[in-house]
N, C-alpha and C positions, 0 to 999 in steps of 0.2 A: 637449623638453618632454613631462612623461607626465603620466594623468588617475589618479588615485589613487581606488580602491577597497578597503573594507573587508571582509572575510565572518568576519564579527562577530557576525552572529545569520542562522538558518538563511533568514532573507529575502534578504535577499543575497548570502548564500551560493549559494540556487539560481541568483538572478539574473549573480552572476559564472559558475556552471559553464554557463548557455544561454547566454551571449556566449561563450564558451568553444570549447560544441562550434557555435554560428553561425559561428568562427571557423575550426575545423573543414573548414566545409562549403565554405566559400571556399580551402582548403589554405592556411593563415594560421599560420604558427607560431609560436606564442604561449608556450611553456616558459621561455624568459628573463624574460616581464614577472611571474614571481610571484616574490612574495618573504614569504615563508613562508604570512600569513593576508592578504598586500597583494595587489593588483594592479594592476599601474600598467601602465598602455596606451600606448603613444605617440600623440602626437594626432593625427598624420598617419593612422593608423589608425584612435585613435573617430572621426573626421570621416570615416568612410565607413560609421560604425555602421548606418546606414539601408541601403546593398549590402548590406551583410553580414546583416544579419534579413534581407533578400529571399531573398538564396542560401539559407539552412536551411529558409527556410517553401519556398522551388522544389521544394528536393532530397529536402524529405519529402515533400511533397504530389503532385509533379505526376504520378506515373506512376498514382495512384490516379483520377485526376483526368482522364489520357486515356481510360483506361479506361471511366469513366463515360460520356466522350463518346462512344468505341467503341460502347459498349450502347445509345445514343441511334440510330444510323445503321441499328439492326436493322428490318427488315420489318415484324416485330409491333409495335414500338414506339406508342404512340395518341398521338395530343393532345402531340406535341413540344414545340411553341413555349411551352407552359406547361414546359416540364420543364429549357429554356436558360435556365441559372439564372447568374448574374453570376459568370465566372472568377474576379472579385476573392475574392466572397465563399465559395466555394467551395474554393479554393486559400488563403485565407488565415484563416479563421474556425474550420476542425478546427483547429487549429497553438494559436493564439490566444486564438478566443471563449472559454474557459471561466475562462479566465485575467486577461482585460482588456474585460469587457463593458459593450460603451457609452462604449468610449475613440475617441480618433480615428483610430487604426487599424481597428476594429472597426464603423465608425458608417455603418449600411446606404444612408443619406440624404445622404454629404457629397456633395462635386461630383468630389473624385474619383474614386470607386469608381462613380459612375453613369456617368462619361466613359465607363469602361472596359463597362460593359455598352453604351450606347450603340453603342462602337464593335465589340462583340463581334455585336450583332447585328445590326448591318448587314454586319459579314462575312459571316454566314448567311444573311442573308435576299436583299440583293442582289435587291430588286423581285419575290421569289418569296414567292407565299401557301399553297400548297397544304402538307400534309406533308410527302408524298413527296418537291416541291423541296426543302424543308428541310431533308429529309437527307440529299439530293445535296449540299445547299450547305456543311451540316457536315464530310460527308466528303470534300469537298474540301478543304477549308481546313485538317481535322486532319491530311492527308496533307503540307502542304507544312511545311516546316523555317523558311521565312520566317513564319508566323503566327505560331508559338512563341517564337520569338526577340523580334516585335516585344510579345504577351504580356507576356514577362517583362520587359520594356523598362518599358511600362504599368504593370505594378504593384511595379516599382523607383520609379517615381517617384511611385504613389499614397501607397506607404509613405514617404517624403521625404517630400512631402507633408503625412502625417498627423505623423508628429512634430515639425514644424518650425511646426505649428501653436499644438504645447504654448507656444510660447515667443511668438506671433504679439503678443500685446498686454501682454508684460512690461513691466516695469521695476526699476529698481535702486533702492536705498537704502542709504543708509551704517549706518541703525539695522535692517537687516534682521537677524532670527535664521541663526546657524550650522546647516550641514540638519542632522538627527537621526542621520542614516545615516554618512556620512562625518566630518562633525566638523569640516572643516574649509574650504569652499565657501559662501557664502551664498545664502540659498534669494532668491526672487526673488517682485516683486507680479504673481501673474496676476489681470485682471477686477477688482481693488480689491482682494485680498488678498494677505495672504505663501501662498505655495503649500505646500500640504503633503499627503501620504499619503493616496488617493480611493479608491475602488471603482474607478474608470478603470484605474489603478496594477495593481492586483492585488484584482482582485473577489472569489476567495475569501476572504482576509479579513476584508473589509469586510462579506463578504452572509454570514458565521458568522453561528452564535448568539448568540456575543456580538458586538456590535458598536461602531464604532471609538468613539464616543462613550462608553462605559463604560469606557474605559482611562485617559479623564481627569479632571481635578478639575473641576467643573461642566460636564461633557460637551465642554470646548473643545480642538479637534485640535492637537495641539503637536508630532507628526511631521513639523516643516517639510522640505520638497525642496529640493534645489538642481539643477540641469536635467541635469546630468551623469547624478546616480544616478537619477533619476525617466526618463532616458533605457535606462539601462540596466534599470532594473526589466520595461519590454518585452522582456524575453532571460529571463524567468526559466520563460516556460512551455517552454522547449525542454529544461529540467531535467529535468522531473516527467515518472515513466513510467505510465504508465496501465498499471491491470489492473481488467480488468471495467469499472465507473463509475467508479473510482477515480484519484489520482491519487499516486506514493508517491515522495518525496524523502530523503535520506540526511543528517545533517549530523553530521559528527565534532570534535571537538577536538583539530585536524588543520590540516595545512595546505591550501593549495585545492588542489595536484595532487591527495591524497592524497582529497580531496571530491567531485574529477571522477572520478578514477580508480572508487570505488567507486559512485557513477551510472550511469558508463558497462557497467559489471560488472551492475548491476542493470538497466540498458535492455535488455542483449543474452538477459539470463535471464526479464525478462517481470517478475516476481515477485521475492519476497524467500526465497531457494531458500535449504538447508541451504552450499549451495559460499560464495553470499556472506556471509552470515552467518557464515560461520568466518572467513573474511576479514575481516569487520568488527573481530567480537572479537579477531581477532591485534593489527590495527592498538591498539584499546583499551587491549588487554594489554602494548603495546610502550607505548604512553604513559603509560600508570599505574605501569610500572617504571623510567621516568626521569624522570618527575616524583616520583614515591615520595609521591603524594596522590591521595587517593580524589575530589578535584576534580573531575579531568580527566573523570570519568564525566557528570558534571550538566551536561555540552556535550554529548552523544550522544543523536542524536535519530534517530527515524524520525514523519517528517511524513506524514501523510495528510491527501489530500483527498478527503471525501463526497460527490461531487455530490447534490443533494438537488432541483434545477429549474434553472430557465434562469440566475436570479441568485442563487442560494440554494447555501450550502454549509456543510457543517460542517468543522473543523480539528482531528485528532487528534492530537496528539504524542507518542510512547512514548521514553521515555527509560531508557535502562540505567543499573543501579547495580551497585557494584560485586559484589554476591552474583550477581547475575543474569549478567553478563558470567563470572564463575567456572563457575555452571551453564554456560554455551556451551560454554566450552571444555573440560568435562568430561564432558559428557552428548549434546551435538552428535549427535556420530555415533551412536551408538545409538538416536535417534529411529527408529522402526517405520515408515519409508517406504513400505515394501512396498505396505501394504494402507491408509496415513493421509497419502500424500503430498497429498489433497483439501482436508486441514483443517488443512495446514501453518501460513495464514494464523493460522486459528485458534488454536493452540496460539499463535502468540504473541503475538497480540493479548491471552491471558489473559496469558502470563509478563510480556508489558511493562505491563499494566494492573495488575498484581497480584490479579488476581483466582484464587480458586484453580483449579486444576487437577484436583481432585477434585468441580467443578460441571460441567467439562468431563466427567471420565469418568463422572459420574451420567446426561448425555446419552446416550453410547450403550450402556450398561448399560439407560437406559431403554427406548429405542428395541429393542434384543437383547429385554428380556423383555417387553414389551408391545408386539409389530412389529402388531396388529389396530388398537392404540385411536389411533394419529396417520395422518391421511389430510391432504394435502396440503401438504407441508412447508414446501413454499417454500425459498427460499434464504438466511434469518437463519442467524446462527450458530448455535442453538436446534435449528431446521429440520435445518440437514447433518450436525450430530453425530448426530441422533436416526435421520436417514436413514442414517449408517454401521452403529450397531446396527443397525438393522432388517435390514441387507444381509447380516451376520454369520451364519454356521451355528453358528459357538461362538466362545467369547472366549480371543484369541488369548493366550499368555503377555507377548506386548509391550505387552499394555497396563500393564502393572506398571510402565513407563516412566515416565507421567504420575506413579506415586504418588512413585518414586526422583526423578523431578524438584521435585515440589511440596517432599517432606522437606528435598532438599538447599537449595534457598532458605529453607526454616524452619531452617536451620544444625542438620538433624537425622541429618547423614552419618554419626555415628560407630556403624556394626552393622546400618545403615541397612541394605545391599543382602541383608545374610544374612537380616534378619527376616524382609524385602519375598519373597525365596526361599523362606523357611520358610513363610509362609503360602501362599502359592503352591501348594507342594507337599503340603500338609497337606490344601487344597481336592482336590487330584489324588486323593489317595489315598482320603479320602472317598467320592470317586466309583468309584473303583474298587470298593472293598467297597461299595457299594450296587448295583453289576450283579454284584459274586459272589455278595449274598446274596440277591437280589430277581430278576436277568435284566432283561430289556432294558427294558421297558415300564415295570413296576411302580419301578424305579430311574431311569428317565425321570420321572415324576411324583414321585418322594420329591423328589431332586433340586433339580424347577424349585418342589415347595412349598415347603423350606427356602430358596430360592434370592430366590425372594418375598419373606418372612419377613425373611430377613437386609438385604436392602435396605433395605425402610421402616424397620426401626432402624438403617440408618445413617441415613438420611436424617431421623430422629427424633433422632439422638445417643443413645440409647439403649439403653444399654452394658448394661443387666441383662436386656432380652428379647433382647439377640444372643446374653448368656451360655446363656439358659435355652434356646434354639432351638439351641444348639452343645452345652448336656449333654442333651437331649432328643434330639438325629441319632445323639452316641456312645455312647450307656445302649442304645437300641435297635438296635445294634449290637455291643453288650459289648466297646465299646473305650475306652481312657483317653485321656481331653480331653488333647491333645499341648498341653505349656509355652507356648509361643509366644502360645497365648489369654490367658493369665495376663498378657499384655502390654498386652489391648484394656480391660485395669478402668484402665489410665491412661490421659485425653483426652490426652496428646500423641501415642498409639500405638493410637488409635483406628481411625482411616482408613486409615493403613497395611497395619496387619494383616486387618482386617475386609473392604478393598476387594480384593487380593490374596488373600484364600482365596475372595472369591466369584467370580473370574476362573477361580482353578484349577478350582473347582469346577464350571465352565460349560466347562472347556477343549475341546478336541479330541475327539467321540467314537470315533473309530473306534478308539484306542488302547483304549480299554471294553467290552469284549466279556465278556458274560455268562461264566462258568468262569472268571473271570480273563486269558483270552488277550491276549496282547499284540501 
């Protein structure tokens, strides 16, 4: 007999790759039970589903966790006995809390998680009041192999425990609803109701901004459970990798190795780094050529979670289309790691939002020419772009990236990268003759007034005073307005061109040496 799971929507999806790698952690080899987007368990194996969360939350937590105890045993250490805080919840609440708050796993008051402080401190204490006893008594007991063992003994069966509680005062009915998730299980009466989809479950969710009640027709919850998958949903925090406060999931239109695999890729790199993300897109790009439908895109997802407070979160989803996925793969490696690996996040938080990319590079263009007027940045995205300007001596030629990026998702690649060059180098040159004609200083100030100038008309759209400030710099220079301008009287070649000579224009000085030198 096997228990049939679905990963059908990226909820379950996580929740199958955290029973996954829980399974993992236990050395459980699990590769036979998937079957493409199925996963089918043997029963003999979910009936020990509860060992198995234990082992993942042990094997992450507990070396973080002696550790802590270690620091408690120090000299300097003050006021101990306040700071032996309940192994249960200590070792099992980073893993968890953020994911199932106010579940029965999580619940600071039941009687099993107090058993286990009870018994934790009478190991320590042992009729000793003073400090200093106390942390004889700790470093006693962390030193022996026997306390550990009976530990995790404790909080295997707290966890028991708590799950086996979901089901304590069920029942059955022949008119019950089919659960939501799997389709085919019926859900069951907890407390006088059909059970269904809680904050308990999965608290992000439910504590977003929108919440569960606006997802249905006169606010009534119709995501019925059925004990299996409501069991299993306790596995899905072992998915999601933190970076920063955050919490960041994968889900492709894929099968589930190909769902863990890419997870797994992304736990060991921290982040959503340039490596996984080409990998992502391959995968994309290999299913969009055998399906030969642009479908397959509107299942790819990168899920975030915002923690926001203790039950407060928000739920981002970025999903690829197929233009965006084409960008990856053609523009990928070229991204300006060098000096932008900081605001990687960034950059795709715009491509997947849609939002342009030329409000990204207005940030550190602003930041470059006004590094006095922002004082405390903070860490928004607002904030780091403005702080990488500011860090800038001059404006590198890779930023010209963002502008070839943005064009090629406006389907504007054809001449695309030679114009984005021409302007580029047309700003170059400009500066050049403005230190052969001026010297150093006086060609420093033309420069950053033109440089002013051309900004706020972009940022105005304001296509006749960029003309008039571009034959106003080459009149007083007695040189002919290079073609390529001729390009910025169209709004589709606005940005492109105008954003790219103001780069050039800002480049590298040292290549600018008064006489020309180079």
């Amino acid at each position: 007999m096997v228990v049939r799971f679905y990963a059908d929507n990226w909820l379950m999806a996580s929740a199958i790759v955290g029973f996954l790698r829980a399974c993992d952690a236990s050395t459980i080899d699990w590769k036979s039970w998937v079957k493409d987007k199925v996963l089918e368990v043997p029963e003999e194996i979910w009936n020990k589903g509860s060992d198995i969360l234990t082992e993942a939350i042990w094997s992450k937590e507990i070396r973080n966790y002696k550790e802590r105890l270690e620091k408690l045993t120090n000299p300097k250490e003050k006021k101990i006995s306040e700071k032996l805080k309940n192994p249960y919840n200590s070792l099992v609440l980073p893993v968890i809390g953020d994911f199932h708050s106010n579940s029965s796993l999580t619940n600071p008051s039941s009687k099993h998680t107090k058993d286990i402080e009870s018994w934790f401190r009478g190991k320590v204490l042992e009729n000793k009041r003073t400090g200093e006893e106390l942390k004889k008594g700790l470093e006693t007991i962390i030193r022996k192999e026997s306390f550990w063992e009976e530990l995790k003994d404790r909080i295997k069966k707290a966890i028991r425990e708590g799950l086996s509680t979901l089901e304590e005062s069920n029942s059955r009915t022949h008119k019950a609803p089919l659960c939501f998730f799997c389709k085919e299980r019926e859900t069951y009466t907890y407390k006088g109701r059909f059970r269904t989809f809680d904050a308990i479950h999965f608290t992000p969710l439910s504590a977003s901004s929108e919440t569960l009640s606006n997802f249905f027709y006169n606010g009534k919850n119709t995501l019925y459970l059925c004990s299996q998958c409501e069991r299993l949903l306790f596995f899905s925090s072992l998915a999601y990798t933190k970076f920063n406060n955050n919490y960041i999931f994968v889900y492709l239109a894929e099968n589930i190795e190909q769902i863990y695999h890419l997870n797994r890729m992304l736990s060991h790199q921290g982040t959503i780094t340039k490596d996984f993300l080409r990998e992502a897109v391959a995968v994309g790009l290999k299913e969009i050529r055998s399906m030969q439908v642009e479908y397959a895109y509107k299942n790819i997802y990168v899920v975030e979670i915002e923690k926001v407070g203790d039950a407060k979160a928000n739920i981002h989803t970025f999903t690829f289309n197929l233009r965006l996925v084409e960008a990856f793969n053609e523009l990928l490696d070229e991204y300006p790691e060098k000096f932008l690996k900081s605001v990687f996040d960034i950059f795709l938080s715009y491509a997947y939002s849609g939002r342009s990319l030329y409000e990204f590079l207005d940030y550190i263009l602003s930041g470059f020419f006004y590094k006095n007027r922002y004082k405390n940045l903070g860490s928004s995205f607002s904030g780091r772009l403005l702080r990488v300007g500011a860090e800038l001596d001059f404006l590198p030629k890779s930023l010209t990236y963002f502008i070839k990026f943005q064009e090629y998702l406006q389907k504007e690649e054809t001449m695309l990268e030679r114009q984005i060059y021409q302007a580029y180098e047309e700003g170059r040159k400009l500066k050049r003759k403005l230190f052969e004609n001026h010297g150093d200083d006086r060609a420093k100030k033309r420069a950053e007034t033109l440089s002013y100038r051309i900004l706020e008309a972009i940022r105005r759209r304001d296509i006749d005073a960029l003309q008039q400030n571009l034959i106003r710099a080459y009149l007083e220079l007695e040189q002919e307005i290079p073609p390529v301008f001729r390009d910025t009287l169209l709004e589709k070649s606005f940005n492109r061109v105008a954003y790219a000579f103001l780069i050039g224009l800002n480049g590298e000085e040292k290549k600018y040496e008064a006489g020309g030198k180079t």
